[in-house]
C-alpha positions in Angstrom: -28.4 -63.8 43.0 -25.4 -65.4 44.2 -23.7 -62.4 44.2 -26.2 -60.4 46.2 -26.5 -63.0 48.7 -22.2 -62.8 48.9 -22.5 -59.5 49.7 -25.3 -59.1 51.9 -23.7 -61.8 54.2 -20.4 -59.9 54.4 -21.9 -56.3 55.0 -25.1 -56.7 56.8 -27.0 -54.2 55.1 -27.4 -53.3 51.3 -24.8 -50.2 50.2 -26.8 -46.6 49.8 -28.8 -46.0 46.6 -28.6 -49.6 45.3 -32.0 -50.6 47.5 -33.4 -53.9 45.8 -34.5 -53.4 42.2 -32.2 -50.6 42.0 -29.3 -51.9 40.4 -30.7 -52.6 36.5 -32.5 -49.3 36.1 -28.8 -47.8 37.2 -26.5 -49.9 34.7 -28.8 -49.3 31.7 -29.6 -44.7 32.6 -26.2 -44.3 33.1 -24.7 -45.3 30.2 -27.4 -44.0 27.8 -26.8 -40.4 29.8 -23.3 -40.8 28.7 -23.6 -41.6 25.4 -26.3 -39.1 24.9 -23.6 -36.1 26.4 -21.0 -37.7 23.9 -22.9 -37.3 21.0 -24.1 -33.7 22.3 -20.0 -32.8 22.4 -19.5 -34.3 18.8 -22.1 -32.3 17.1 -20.7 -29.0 18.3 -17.4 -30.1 17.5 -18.9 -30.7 13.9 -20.9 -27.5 13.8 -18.2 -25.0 14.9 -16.4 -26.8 12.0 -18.6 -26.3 9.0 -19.5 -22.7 10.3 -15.8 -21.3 9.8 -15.2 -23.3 6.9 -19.0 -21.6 5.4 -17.1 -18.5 6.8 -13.7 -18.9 5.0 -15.6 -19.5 2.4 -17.7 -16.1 2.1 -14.6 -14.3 2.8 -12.7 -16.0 -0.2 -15.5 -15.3 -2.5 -15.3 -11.9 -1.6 -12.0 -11.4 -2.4 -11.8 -13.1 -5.3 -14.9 -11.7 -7.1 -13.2 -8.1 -7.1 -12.1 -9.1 -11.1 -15.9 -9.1 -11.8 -18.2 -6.1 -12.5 -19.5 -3.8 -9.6 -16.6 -3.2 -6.6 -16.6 -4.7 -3.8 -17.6 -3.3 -0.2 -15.2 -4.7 2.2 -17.2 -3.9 4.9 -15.9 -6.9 6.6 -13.3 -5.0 7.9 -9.2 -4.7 8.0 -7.1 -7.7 6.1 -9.6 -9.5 3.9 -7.7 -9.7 1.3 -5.9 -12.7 1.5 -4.2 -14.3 -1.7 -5.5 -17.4 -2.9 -4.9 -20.0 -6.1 -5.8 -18.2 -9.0 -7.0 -14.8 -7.4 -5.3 -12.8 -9.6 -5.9 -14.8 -12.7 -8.3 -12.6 -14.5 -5.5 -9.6 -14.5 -2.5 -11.9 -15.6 -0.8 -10.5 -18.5 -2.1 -11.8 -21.7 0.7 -13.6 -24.3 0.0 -11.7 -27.0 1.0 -8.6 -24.7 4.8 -7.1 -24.5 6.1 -4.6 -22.5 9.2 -2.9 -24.6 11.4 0.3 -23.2 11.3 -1.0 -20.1 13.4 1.8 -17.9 13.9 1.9 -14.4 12.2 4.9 -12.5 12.9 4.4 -8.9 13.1 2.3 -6.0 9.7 1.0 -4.3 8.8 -1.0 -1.1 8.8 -4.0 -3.1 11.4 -3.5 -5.6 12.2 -1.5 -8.7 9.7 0.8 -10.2 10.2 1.0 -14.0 9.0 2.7 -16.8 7.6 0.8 -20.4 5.4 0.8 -22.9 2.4 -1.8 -23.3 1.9 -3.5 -27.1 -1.4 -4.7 -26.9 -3.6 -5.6 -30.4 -1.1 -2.9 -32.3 -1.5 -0.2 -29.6 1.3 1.2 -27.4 0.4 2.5 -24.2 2.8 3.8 -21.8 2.9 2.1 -18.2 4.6 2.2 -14.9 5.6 -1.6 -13.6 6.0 -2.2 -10.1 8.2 -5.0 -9.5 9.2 -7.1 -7.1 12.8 -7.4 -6.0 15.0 -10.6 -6.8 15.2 -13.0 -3.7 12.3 -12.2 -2.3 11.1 -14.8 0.7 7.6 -16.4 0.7 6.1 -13.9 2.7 7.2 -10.6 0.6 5.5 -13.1 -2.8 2.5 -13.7 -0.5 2.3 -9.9 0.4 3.0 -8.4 -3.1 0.2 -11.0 -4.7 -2.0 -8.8 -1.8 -0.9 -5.8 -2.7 -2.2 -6.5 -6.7 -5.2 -7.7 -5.0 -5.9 -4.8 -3.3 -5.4 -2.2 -6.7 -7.6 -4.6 -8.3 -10.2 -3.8 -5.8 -10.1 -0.1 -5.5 -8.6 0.5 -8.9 -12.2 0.3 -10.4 -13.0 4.1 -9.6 -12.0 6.3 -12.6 -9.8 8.8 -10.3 -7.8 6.2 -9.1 -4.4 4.9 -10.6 -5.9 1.4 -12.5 -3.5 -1.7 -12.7 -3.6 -3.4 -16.2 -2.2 -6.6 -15.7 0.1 -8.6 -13.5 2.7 -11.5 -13.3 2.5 -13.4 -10.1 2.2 -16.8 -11.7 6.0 -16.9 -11.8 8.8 -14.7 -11.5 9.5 -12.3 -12.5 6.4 -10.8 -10.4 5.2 -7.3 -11.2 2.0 -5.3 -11.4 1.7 -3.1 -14.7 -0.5 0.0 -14.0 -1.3 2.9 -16.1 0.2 5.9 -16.8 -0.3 9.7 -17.0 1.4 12.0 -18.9 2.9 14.5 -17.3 2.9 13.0 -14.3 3.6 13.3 -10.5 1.2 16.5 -9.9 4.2 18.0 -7.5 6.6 18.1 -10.5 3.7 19.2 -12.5 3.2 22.2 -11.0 7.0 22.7 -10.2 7.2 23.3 -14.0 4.7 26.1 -14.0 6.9 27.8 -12.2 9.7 27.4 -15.1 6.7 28.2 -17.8 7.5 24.8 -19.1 4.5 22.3 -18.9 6.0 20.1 -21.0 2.3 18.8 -21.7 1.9 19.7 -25.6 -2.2 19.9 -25.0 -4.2 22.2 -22.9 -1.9 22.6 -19.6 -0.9 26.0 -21.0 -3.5 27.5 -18.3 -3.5 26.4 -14.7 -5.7 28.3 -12.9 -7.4 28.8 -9.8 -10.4 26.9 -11.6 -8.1 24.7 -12.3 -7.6 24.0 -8.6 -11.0 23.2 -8.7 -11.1 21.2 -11.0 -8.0 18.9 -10.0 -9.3 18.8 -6.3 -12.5 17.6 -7.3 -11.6 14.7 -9.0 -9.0 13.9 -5.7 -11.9 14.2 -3.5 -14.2 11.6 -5.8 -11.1 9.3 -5.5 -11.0 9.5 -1.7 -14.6 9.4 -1.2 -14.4 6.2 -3.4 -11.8 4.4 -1.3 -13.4 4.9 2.0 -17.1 4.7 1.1 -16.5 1.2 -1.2 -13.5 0.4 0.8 -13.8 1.5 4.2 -10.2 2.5 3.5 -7.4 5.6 4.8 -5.1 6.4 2.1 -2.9 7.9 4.6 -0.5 9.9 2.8 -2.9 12.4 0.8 -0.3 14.9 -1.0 0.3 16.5 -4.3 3.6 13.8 -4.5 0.9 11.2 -4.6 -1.3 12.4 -7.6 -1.0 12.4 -11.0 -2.3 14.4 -13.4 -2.8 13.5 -17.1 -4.3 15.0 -20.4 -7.2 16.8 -20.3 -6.7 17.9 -16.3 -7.8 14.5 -15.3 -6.1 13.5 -11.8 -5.9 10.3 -10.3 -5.1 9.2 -6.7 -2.0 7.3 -6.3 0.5 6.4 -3.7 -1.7 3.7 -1.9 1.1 2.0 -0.3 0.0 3.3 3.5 -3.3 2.2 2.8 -2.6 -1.3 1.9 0.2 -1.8 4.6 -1.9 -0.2 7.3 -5.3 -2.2 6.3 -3.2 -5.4 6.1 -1.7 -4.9 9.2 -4.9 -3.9 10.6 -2.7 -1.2 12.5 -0.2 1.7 11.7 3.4 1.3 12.6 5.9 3.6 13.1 7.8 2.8 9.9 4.8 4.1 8.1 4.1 7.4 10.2 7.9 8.4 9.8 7.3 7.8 5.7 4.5 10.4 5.8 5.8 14.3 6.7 4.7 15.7 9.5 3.3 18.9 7.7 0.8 16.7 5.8 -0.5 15.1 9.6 -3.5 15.9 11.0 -2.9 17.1 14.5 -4.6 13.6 15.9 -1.8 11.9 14.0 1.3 13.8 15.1 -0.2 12.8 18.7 -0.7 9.0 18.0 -4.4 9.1 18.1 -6.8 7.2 16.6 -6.7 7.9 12.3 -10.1 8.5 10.6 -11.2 9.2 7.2 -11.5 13.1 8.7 -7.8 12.8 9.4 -7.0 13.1 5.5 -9.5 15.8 5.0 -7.3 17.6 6.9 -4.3 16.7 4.2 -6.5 17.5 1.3 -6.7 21.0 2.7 -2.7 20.8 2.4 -2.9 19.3 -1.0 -5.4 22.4 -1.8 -2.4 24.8 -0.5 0.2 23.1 -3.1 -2.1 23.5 -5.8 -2.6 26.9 -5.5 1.1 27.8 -4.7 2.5 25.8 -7.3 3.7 23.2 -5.2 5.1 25.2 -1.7 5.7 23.3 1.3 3.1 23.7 3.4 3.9 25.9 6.8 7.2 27.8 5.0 7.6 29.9 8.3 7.7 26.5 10.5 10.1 24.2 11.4 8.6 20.4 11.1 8.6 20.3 14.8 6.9 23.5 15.8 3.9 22.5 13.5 2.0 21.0 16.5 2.6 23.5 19.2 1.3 26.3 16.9 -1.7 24.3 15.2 -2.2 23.2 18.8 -2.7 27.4 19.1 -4.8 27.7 16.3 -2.7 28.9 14.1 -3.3 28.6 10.3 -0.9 29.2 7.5 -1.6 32.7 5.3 -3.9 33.1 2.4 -1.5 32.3 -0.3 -0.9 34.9 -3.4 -3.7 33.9 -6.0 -5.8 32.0 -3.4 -9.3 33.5 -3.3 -11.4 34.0 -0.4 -14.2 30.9 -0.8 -11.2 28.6 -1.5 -8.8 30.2 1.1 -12.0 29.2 3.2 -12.5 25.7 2.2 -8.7 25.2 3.5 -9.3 26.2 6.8 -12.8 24.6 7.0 -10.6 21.1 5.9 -7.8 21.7 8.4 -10.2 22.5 11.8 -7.9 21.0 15.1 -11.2 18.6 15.9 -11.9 16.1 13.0 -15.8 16.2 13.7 -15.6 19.6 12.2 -14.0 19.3 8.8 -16.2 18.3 6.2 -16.7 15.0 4.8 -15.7 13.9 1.2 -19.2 14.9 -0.1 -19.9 18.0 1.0 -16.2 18.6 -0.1 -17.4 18.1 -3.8 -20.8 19.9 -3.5 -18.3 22.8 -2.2 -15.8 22.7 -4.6 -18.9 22.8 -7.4 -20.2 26.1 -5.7 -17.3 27.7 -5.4 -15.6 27.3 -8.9 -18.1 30.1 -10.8 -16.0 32.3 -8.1 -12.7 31.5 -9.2 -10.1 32.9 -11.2 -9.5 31.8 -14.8 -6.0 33.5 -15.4 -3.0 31.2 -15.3 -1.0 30.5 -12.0 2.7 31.6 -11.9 5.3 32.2 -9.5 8.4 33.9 -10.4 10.3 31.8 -7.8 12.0 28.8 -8.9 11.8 26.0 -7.2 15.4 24.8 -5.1 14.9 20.9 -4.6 17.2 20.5 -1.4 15.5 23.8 0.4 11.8 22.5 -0.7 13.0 19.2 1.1 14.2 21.0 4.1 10.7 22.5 4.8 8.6 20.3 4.1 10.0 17.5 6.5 11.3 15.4 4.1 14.6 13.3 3.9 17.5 15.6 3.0 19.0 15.7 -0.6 22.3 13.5 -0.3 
């Protein structure tokens, strides 16, 4: 009261909004409204917490359960895959297991690509090891650990390349995935040409049934990758197959895919790695890339097979491939090539990717057709020159 009375004797008049009986109600709503907004502020703070650590969560379990029975959809999109503790532990090389003849085979993106055979339990099994190159940094380890993760994921199908085991605990890191015997599909089928399969089992006859046969099992692969996967592969081509006993062919070469679904775009670095006579017309003009796009390189890879491994477009130049598909022009029916599958190329390589077919109706094709095809074997007389295959096809020159 005494200082009420102070002020009303200096000023005359009470101030506005603090009329008598006023003044508690104010100094005990105020504050509560206050607190009560703090405590609203907090609780968001601590709900948009625990939702993207629930979230994290759900997208680690997903990656890590790809070691256990049924694949994995990663519908979630691009770049799930992220390494983690222990995510490759199911796949790490057992210590009863040892790889002996190890030879080097090439050079990879990651390192040296070698050559060995795989004692496991008294069995020898041949292998190919990816490794990865001495002095790496963090970020190649962290990458190369995605990489296995990704094989494991889509290496479940049985016409893709499967990886055995792996070594990223500590160095040296590699991935050990199977082999086939012969091999590369391209060389394969470079060595029909010589009459010299090499195979010592039932390669003696590639056909046009064959063909059939071989592109089949590609098309299962593919349709695997993106249906499961929601991946491209990106780099569909008879240099990325292989093709073991018994005509069974698995899709290999999934480098692009990984890089492009880690990097949840395509650099140039990978387009340039990827001939332009294997591009869909989209690609070559740096539009979007669909699943259509390599349906439109299967129907190249369908060309190889038939021609024992030709470049594609051999009356071309790499750089007028564009301006003449852009006319609608289509390569000639190949020696040996009969109509339905002469047909089933073109219907892969239409200029608009809304009208090639889809993986599926690829195989129910390729079913159809292969009472139609030729059983005698496939030969050409021509040999194949290494440096002038190079030269048309687009690819880097022989040194």
């Amino acid at each position: 009261m005494a200082v009420q009375a102070q002020y009303n004797s200096s000023s005359g008049s009470d101030p506005v909004g603090y009329e008598e009986g006023s003044g508690p109600f104010a100094l005990i709503i105020i504050p509560s409204l206050l607190a009560l907004s703090t405590l609203i502020v907090v609780s968001q703070i601590i709900w948009s917490f625990v939702t993207k650590r629930s979230s994290a969560q759900v997208i680690t379990g997903s990656s890590s359960s790809v070691n256990e029975g049924e694949p994995v959809p990663l519908d979630t999109g691009v770049g799930t895959l992220r390494p983690a503790q222990g995510a490759l532990g199911l796949w790490e090389m057992p210590a009863l297991c040892t790889l002996v003849g190890v030879e080097p085979l090439q050079m990879g993106h990651y390192g040296p690509i070698c050559t060995a055979q795989l004692k496991e339990d008294n069995t020898s099994t041949a292998v190919v090891i990816k490794t990865l190159k001495d002095r790496s940094n963090q970020s190649e380890a962290t990458e190369f650990v995605d990489f296995g993760l990704f094989l494991a994921a889509v290496s479940k199908h049985k016409n893709i390349v499967k990886m055995l085991y792996c070594q990223t605990r500590r160095m040296p890191m590699y991935l050990v995935l199977e082999a086939s015997f012969p091999g590369n599909l391209l060389h394969f089928l470079w060595s029909l040409r010589e009459d010299r399969c090499g195979a010592g089992d039932n390669f003696q006859v590639f056909s046009e049934m064959s063909v059939y046969l071989a592109a089949k099992q590609v098309a299962a692969g593919l349709d695997y990758i993106h249906s499961y996967h929601r991946t491209i592969h990106g780099d569909v081509a008879a240099r990325n197959m292989l093709i073991g006993s018994g005509l069974s062919v698995k899709v290999s070469g999934l480098d692009w895919a990984f890089k492009s679904r880690q990097m949840r775009m395509v650099d140039k670095e990978q387009e340039v790695n990827v001939p332009v006579k294997w591009q869909a017309p989209e690609r070559i003009m740096r539009l979007p890339i669909t699943d259509r796009s390599d349906v439109w390189s299967f129907g190249i890879l369908l060309y190889e097979m038939i021609t024992l491994g030709s470049p594609p477009y051999p009356d071309l130049d790499p750089s007028e491939v564009l301006p003449n598909t852009l006319a609608h022009y289509r390569m000639k029916r190949p020696e040996n090539c009969g109509a339905p599958l002469y047909d089933l190329i073109k219907y892969c390589c239409m200029w608009n990717f809304k009208d090639r077919p889809v993986y599926s109706a690829i195989i129910r094709l390729l079913d159809s057709y292969k009472y139609l095809a030729d059983t005698k074997p496939l030969r050409s007389e021509q040999r194949m020159d290494i440096c002038e295959y190079r030269r048309i096809a687009g690819l880097p020159r022989c040194q």
